[in-house]
VEXDREN-2710 file (C-alpha; in Angstrom, 1 decimal):
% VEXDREN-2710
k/r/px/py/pz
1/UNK/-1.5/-11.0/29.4
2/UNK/1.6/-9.0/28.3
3/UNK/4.1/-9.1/31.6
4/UNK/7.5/-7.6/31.3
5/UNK/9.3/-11.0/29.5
6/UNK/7.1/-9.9/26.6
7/UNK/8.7/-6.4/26.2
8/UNK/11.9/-7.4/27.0
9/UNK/11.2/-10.3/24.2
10/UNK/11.3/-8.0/21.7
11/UNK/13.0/-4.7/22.4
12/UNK/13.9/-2.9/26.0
13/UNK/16.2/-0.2/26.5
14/UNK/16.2/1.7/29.9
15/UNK/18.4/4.3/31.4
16/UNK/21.2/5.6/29.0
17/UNK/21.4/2.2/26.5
18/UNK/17.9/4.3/25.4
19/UNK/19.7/6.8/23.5
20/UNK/22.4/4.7/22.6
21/UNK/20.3/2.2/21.2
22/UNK/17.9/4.1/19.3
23/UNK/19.3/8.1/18.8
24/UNK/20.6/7.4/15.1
25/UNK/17.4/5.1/14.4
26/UNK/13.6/5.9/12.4
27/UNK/12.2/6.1/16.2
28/UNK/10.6/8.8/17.7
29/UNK/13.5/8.6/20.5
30/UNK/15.5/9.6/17.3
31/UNK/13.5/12.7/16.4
32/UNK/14.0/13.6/20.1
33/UNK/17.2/13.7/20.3
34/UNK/17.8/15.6/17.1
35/UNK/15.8/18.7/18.7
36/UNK/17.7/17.8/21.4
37/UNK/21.0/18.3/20.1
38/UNK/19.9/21.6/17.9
39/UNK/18.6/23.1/21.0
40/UNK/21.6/22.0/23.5
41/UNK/18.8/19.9/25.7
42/UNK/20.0/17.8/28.6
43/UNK/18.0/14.5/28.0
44/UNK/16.8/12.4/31.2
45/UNK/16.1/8.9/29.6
46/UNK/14.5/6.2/31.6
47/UNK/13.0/3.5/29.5
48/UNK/11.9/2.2/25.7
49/UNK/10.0/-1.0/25.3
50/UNK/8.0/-2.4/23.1
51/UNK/5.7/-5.8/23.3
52/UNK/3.8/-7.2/20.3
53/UNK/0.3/-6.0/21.0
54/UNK/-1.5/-8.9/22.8
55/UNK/-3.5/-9.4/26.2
56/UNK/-3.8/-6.4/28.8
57/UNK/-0.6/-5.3/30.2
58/UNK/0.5/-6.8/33.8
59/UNK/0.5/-4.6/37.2
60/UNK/4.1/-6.1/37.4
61/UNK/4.9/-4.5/33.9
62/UNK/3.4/-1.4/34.5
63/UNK/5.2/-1.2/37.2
64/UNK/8.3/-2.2/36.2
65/UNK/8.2/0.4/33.3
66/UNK/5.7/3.3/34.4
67/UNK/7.1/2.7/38.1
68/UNK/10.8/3.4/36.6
69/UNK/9.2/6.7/35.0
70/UNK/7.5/8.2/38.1
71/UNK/10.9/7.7/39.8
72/UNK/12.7/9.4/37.6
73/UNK/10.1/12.3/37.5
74/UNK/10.5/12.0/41.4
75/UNK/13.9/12.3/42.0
76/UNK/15.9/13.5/38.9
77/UNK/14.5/16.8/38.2
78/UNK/13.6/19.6/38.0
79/UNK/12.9/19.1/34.6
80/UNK/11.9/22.0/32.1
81/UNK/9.8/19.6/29.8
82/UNK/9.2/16.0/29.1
83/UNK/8.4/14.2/26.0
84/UNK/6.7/10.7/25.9
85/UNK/6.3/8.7/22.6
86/UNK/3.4/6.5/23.4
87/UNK/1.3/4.0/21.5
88/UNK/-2.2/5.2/22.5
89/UNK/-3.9/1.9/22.8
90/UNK/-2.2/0.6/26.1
91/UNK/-5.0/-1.4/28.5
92/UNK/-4.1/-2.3/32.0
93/UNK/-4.9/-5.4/33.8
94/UNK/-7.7/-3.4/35.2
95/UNK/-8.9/-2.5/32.1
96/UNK/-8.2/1.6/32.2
97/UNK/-6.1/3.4/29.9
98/UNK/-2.5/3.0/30.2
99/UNK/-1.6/5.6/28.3
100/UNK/-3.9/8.2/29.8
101/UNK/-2.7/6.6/33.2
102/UNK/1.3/7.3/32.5
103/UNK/0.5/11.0/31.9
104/UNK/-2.0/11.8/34.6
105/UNK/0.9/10.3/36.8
106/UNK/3.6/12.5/35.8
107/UNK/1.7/15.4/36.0
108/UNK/0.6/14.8/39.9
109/UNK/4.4/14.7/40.0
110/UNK/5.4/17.3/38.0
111/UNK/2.6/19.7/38.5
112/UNK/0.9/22.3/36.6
113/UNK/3.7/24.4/35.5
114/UNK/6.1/21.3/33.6
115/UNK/4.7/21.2/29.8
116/UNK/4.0/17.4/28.6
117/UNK/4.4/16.4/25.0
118/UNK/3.4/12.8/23.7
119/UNK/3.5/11.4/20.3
120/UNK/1.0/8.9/19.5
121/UNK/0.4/5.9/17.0
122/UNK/-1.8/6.3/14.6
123/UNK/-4.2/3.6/16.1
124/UNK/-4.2/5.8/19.5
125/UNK/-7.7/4.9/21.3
126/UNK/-7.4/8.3/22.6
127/UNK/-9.1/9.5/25.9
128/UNK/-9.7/13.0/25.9
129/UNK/-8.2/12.9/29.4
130/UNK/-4.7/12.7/28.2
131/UNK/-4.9/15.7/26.4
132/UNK/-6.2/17.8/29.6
133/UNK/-2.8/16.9/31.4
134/UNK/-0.4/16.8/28.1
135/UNK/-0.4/20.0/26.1
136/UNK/0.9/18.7/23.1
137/UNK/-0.4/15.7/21.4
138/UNK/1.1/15.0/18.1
139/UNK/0.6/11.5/15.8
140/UNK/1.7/9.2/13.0
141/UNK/1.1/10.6/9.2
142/UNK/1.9/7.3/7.8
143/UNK/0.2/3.3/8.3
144/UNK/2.7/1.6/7.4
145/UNK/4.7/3.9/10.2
146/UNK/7.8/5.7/8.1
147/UNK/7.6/9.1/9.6
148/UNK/7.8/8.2/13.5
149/UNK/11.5/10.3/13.9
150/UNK/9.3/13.1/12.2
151/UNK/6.4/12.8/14.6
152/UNK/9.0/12.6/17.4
153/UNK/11.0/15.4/16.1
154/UNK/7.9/17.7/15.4
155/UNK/6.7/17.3/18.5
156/UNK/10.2/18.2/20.7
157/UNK/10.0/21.3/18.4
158/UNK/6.4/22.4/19.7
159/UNK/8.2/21.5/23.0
160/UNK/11.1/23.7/22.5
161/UNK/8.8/26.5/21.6
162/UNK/6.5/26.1/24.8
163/UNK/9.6/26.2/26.8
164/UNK/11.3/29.4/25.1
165/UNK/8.6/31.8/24.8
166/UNK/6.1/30.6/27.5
167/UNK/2.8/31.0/25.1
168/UNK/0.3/28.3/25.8
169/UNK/-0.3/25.2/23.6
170/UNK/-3.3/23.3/24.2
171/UNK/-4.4/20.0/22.2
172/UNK/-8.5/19.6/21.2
173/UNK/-9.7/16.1/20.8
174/UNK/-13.0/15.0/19.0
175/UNK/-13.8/11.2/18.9
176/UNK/-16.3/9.8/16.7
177/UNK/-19.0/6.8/17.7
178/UNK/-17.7/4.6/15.2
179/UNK/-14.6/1.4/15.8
180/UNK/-12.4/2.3/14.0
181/UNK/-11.7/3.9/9.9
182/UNK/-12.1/1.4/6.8
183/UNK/-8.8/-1.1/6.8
184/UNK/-7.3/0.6/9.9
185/UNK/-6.6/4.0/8.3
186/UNK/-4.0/2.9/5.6
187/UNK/-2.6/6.1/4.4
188/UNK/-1.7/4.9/0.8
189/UNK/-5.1/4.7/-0.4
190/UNK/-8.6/6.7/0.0
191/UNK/-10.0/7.2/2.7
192/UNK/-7.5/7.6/4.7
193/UNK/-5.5/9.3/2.4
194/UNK/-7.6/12.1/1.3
195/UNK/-8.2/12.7/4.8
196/UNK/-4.5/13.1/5.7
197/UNK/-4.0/15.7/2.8
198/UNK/-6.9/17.6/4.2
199/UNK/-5.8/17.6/7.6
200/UNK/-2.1/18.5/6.2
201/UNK/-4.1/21.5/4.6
202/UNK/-5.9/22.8/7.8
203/UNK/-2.8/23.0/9.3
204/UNK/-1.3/24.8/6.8
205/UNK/-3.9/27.4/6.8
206/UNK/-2.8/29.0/10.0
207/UNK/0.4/29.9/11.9
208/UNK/-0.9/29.2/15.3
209/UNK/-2.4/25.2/14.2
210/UNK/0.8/23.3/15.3
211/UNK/0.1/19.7/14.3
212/UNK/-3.5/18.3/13.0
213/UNK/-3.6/14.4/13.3
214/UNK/-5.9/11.7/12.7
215/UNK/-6.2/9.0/14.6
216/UNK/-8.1/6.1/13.4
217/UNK/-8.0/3.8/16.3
218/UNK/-7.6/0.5/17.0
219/UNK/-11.0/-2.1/16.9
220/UNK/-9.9/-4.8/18.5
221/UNK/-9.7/-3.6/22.2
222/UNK/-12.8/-3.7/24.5
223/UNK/-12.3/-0.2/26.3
224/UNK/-14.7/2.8/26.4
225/UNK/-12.2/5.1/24.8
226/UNK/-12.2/3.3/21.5
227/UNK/-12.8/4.7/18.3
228/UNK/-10.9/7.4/16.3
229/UNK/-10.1/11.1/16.8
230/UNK/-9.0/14.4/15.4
231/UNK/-6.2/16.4/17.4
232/UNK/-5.4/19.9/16.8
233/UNK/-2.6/20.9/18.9
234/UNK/-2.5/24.7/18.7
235/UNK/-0.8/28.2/20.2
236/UNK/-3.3/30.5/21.5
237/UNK/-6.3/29.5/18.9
238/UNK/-8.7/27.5/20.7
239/UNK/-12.0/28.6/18.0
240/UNK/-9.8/27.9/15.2
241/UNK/-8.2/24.6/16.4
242/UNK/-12.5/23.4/17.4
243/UNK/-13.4/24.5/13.8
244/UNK/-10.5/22.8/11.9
245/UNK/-11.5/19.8/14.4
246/UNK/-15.2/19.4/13.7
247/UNK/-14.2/20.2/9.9
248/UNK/-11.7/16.9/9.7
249/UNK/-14.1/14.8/12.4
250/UNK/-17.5/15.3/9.7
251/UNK/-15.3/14.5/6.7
252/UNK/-14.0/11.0/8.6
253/UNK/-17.6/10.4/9.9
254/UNK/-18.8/10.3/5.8
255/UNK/-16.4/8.5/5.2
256/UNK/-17.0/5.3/7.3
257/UNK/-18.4/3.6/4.6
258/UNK/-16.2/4.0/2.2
259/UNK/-15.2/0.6/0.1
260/UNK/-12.6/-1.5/0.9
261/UNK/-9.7/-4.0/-0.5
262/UNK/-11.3/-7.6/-1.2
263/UNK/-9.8/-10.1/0.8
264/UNK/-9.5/-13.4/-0.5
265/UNK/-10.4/-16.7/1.0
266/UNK/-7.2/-19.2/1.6
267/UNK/-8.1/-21.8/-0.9
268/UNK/-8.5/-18.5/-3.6
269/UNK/-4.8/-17.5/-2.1
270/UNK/-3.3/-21.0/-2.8
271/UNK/-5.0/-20.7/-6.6
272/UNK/-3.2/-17.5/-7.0
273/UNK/0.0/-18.8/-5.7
274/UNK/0.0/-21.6/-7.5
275/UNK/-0.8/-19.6/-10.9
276/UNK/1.9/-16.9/-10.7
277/UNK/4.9/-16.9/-12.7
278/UNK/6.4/-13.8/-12.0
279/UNK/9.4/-12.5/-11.5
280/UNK/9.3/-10.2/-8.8
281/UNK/7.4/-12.1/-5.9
282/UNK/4.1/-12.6/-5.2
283/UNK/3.5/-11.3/-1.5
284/UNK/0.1/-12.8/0.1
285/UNK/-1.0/-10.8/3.4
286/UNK/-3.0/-12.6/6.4
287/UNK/-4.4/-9.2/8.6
288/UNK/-6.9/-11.7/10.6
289/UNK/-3.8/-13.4/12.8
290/UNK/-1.5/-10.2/12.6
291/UNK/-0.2/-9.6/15.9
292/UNK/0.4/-6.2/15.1
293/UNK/-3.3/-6.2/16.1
294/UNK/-2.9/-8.8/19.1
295/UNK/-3.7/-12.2/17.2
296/UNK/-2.3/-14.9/18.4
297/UNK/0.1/-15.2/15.1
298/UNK/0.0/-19.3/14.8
299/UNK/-3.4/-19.5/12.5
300/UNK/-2.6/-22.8/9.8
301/UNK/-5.8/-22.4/7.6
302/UNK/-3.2/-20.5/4.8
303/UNK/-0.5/-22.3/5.4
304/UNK/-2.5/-25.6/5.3
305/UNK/-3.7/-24.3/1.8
306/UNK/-0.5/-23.2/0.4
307/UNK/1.4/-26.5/1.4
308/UNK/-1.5/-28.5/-0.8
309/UNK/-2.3/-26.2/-3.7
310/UNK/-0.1/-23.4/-3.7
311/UNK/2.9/-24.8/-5.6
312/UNK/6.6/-24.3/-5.6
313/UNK/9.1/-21.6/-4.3
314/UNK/7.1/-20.2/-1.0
315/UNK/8.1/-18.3/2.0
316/UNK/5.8/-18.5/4.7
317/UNK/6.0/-16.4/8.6
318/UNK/5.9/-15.5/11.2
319/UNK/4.0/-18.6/12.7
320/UNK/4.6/-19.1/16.6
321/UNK/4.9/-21.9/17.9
322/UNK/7.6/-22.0/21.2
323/UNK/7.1/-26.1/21.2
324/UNK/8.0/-26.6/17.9
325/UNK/11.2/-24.3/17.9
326/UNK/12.1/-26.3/20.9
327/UNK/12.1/-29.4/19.0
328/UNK/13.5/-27.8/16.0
329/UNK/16.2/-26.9/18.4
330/UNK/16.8/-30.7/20.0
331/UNK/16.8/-32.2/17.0
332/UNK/19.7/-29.8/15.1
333/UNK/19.8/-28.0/11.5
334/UNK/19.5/-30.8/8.7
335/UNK/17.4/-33.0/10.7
336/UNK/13.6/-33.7/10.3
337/UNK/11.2/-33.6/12.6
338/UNK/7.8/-35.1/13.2
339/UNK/5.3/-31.9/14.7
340/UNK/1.8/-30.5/15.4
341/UNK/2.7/-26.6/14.1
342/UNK/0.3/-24.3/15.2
343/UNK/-3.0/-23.4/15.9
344/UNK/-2.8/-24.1/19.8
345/UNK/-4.1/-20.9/21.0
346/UNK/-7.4/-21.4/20.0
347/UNK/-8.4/-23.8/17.0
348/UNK/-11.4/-21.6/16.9
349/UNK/-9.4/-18.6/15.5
350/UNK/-7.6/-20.0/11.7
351/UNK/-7.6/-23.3/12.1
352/UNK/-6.2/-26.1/14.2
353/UNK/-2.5/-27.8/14.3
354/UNK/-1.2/-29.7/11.3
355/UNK/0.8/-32.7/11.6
356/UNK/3.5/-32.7/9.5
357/UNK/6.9/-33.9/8.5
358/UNK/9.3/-30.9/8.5
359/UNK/13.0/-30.5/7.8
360/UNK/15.1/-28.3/10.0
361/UNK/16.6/-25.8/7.9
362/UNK/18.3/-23.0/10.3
363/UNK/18.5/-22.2/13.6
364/UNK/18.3/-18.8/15.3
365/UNK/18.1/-16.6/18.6
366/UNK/15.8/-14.1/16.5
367/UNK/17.4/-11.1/16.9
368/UNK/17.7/-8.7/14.0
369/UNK/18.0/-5.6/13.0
370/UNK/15.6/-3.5/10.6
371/UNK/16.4/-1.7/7.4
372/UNK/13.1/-1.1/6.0
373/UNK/11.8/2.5/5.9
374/UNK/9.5/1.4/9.2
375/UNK/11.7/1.4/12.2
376/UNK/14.9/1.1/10.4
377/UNK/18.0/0.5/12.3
378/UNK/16.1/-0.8/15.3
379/UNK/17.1/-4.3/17.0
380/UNK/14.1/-6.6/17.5
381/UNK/14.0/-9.9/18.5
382/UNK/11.2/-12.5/17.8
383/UNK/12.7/-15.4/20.4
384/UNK/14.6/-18.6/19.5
385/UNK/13.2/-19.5/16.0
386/UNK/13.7/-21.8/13.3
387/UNK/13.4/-22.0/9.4
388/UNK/11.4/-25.1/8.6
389/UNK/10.2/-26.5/5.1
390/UNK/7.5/-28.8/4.8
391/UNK/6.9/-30.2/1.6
392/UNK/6.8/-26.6/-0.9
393/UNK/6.9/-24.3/1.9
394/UNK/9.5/-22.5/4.0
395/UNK/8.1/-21.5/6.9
396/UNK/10.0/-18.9/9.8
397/UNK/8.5/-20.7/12.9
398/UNK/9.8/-18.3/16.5
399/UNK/8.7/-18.2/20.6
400/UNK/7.7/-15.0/20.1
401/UNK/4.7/-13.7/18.1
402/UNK/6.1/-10.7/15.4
403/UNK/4.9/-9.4/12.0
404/UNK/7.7/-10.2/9.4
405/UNK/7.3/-6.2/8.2
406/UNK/11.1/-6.2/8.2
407/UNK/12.9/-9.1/5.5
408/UNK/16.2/-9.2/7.7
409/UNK/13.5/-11.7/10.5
410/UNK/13.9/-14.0/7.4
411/UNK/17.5/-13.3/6.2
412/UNK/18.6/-13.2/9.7
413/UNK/18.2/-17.4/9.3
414/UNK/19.8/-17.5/5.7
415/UNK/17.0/-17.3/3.7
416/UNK/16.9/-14.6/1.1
417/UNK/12.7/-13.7/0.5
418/UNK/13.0/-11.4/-2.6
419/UNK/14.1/-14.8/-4.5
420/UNK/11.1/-16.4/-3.8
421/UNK/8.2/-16.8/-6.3
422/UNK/5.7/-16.1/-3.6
423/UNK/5.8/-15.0/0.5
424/UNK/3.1/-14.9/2.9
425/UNK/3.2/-13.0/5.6
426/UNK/0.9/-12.4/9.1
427/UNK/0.5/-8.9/8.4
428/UNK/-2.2/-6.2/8.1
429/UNK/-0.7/-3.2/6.6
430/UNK/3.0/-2.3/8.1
431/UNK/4.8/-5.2/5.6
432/UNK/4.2/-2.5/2.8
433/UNK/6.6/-0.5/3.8
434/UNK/9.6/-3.3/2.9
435/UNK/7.3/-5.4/0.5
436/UNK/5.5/-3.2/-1.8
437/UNK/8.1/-1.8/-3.7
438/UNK/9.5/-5.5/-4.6
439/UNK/6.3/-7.4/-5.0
440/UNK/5.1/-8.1/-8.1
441/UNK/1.4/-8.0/-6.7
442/UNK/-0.3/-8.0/-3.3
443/UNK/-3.3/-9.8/-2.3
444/UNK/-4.8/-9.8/0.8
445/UNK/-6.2/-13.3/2.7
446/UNK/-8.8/-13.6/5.5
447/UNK/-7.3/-16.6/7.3
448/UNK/-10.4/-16.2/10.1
449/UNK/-7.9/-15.7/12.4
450/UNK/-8.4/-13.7/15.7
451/UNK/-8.2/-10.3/14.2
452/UNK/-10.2/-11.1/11.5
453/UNK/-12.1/-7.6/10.0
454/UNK/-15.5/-9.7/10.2
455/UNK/-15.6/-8.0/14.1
456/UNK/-19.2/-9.6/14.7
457/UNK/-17.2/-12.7/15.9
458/UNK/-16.1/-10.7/18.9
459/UNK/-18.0/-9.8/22.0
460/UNK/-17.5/-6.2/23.4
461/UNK/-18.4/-5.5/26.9
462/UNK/-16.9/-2.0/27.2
463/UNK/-17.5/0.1/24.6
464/UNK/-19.7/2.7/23.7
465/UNK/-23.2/2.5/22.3
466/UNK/-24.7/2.9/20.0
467/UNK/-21.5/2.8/17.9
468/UNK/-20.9/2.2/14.0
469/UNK/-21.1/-0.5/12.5
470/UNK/-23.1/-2.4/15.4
471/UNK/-25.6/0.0/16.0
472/UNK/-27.4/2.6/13.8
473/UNK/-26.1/6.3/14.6
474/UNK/-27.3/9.5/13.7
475/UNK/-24.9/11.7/15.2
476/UNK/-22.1/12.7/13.4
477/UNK/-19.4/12.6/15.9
478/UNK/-18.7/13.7/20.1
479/UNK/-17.5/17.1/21.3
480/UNK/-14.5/16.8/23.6
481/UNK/-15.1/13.8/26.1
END
């Protein structure tokens, strides 16, 4: 479960420390508060948090966190507008939308009359619910995420404009029957990004279409509202926005089948590592134990392959693993230590623990701060963590599971990764953003850990059916729901 230690863990702002923490930052708070500042708004903050996707979130978490915003909306106003920058795909402990839950909430408070805008992520499981009681729904562009002070600023704008001249603005939502879009909707290759341009273009074609998004959702939840969307938030143009909807939803529907990048098989990873001779790095790219998509982030079956076969010169991280960092920490910096790393979640899911003999090479708290294009100038912490090598390998062992997306997690402990010959990273898609343009080559790995794209290993209670690709479908997508 994900309980308010794990969004403290990793980044937690409330009250004013939110603006001061994140105004001048690539965060959606930051595109707030520039529309704030060109429009002379007073901004009310209460709280930003963010927790490595994982198990459902906690009644004490929500609330700790949604309780904190109700209160505000209670007793701080009146307020003219509020703007939310959510993720999308937030379960509770009961298993009901989170997301959908926080706005419903603030608009029993609020009322009819205060407008709502929310930015998304572009993995939102969207329920058609939240756009009922928010008028403006606006997401991501961009997987890896480099345009979330844009998305926040965009939509502050269309909340500017609902508050000066009063005209309504109204979000449609179409979901299709399908999990999610090939490779989670990564937005520098087809589909995704020919379906991106097209929705740029749909927007462009008319004055009153304020924002057209798509949303490609995010597979590994068991919730009914899973699956992705169009949104077409729009001024006064209901028929246009459900044309330019159905439009974008049938061209994402086609394109469900579209091919994918090859993943490789660990042993075929450690081969590759082993032959390349480079200059620029190699960078080798786990997405089944990403927890950017809630794996449990301490899978060994790469590893295991990489400390045999793969040669000289690696970087390996994030693995977690709170007990070894613990005894990382006992022991000191220099020393070597005796360990089981890994695999203790579940065995099941990328292999089981390795015993090996690892030298202590730094010692940390975790805490850095991001200068990649994603989330750059953003503190993050990933817990007490440690830089260990066994045998070839290098490997960033923390208490907290974290993608590596940003290098400063590994040069916050000394190491530098753009002088190694090859890094592997726990990642699906959002290490692109500070890896691509250094890397020599990318290859992707299926390490069969927990969010492994072979989905048949997981059992869905919850969602929808028929849906694609369990079930055969012959509709082409759902209306509003």
């Amino acid at each position: 479960m994900t309980d308010t230690d794990a969004f403290r863990a990793f980044y937690c702002h409330e009250g004013d420390d939110v603006l001061s923490a994140l105004s001048d930052t690539a965060n959606e708070v930051g595109g707030f508060d520039d529309a704030a500042r060109a429009h002379g708004w007073t901004l009310v903050p209460t709280v930003a948090t963010f927790a490595t996707p994982g198990g459902v979130v906690t009644d004490h978490a929500w609330d700790a966190f949604a309780g904190r915003i109700f209160d505000t909306a209670r007793h701080q106003g009146p307020f003219d507008g509020v703007v939310l920058s959510l993720h999308g795909a937030m379960v509770r402990h009961d298993g009901t939308d989170g997301d959908a839950a926080l706005v419903s909430g603030l608009r029993s408070i609020l009322g009819p009359d205060v407008p709502i805008a929310v930015t998304l992520d572009l993995h939102a499981n969207l329920a058609s619910s939240l756009c009922d009681k928010a008028e403006i729904v606006m997401s991501y562009k961009t997987f890896p995420h480099v345009d979330m002070r844009q998305t926040g600023r965009k939509a502050a704008e269309a909340l500017q404009t609902r508050m000066q001249n009063g005209r309504s603005i109204r979000t449609v939502v179409r979901k299709l029957p399908m999990l999610t879009l090939p490779e989670g909707g990564r937005t520098d290759s087809e589909p995704m990004s020919g379906l991106i341009a097209l929705a740029a273009r749909i927007e462009e074609s008319s004055p009153e279409l304020l924002d057209v998004s798509v949303n490609a959702g995010f597979s590994l939840a068991d919730v009914p509202e899973i699956g992705p969307t169009v949104t077409v938030c729009h001024s006064d143009a209901q028929t246009i926005a459900e044309a330019a909807a159905e439009r974008l939803a049938s061209e994402m529907w086609d394109a469900r089948n579209a091919p994918t990048e090859a993943l490789l098989t660990p042993a075929e990873a450690a081969q590759l590592a082993r032959a390349h001779d480079a200059v620029s790095p190699l960078v080798l790219a786990d997405p089944s134990d990403n927890p950017g998509d809630g794996a449990y982030g301490d899978a060994t079956n790469l590893l295991a392959h990489l400390i045999q076969h793969g040669g000289q010169d690696i970087l390996f991280g994030a693995l977690c693993d709170p007990a070894a960092v613990h005894i990382a920490q006992e022991a000191g910096a220099g020393q070597t230590i005796q360990i089981r790393l890994g695999g203790h979640f579940d065995p099941s899911f990328g292999g089981k623990p390795l015993s090996v003999s690892a030298q202590v090479m730094a010692l940390g708290d975790g805490r850095y701060v991001c200068d990649s294009p994603m989330w750059n100038g953003v503190e993050q912490s990933c817990g007490p963590s440690a830089l260990m090598r066994i045998e070839n390998v290098e490997v960033l062992v923390t208490s907290a599971a974290t993608q590596a997306l940003d290098m400063n997690i590994f040069r916050a402990l000394g190491v530098e990764p753009l002088h190694k010959r090859v890094i592997a990273l726990k990642s699906t898609q959002h290490f692109r953003a500070a890896y691509a343009p250094a890397a020599e080559r990318i290859a992707l790995v299926d390490g069969a850990g927990l969010a492994s794209p072979s989905l048949d290993r997981l059992q869905f209670a919850r969602i929808p059916r028929p849906i694609f690709p369990f079930d055969p479908v012959t509709r082409t997508y759902h209306g509003d729901q």
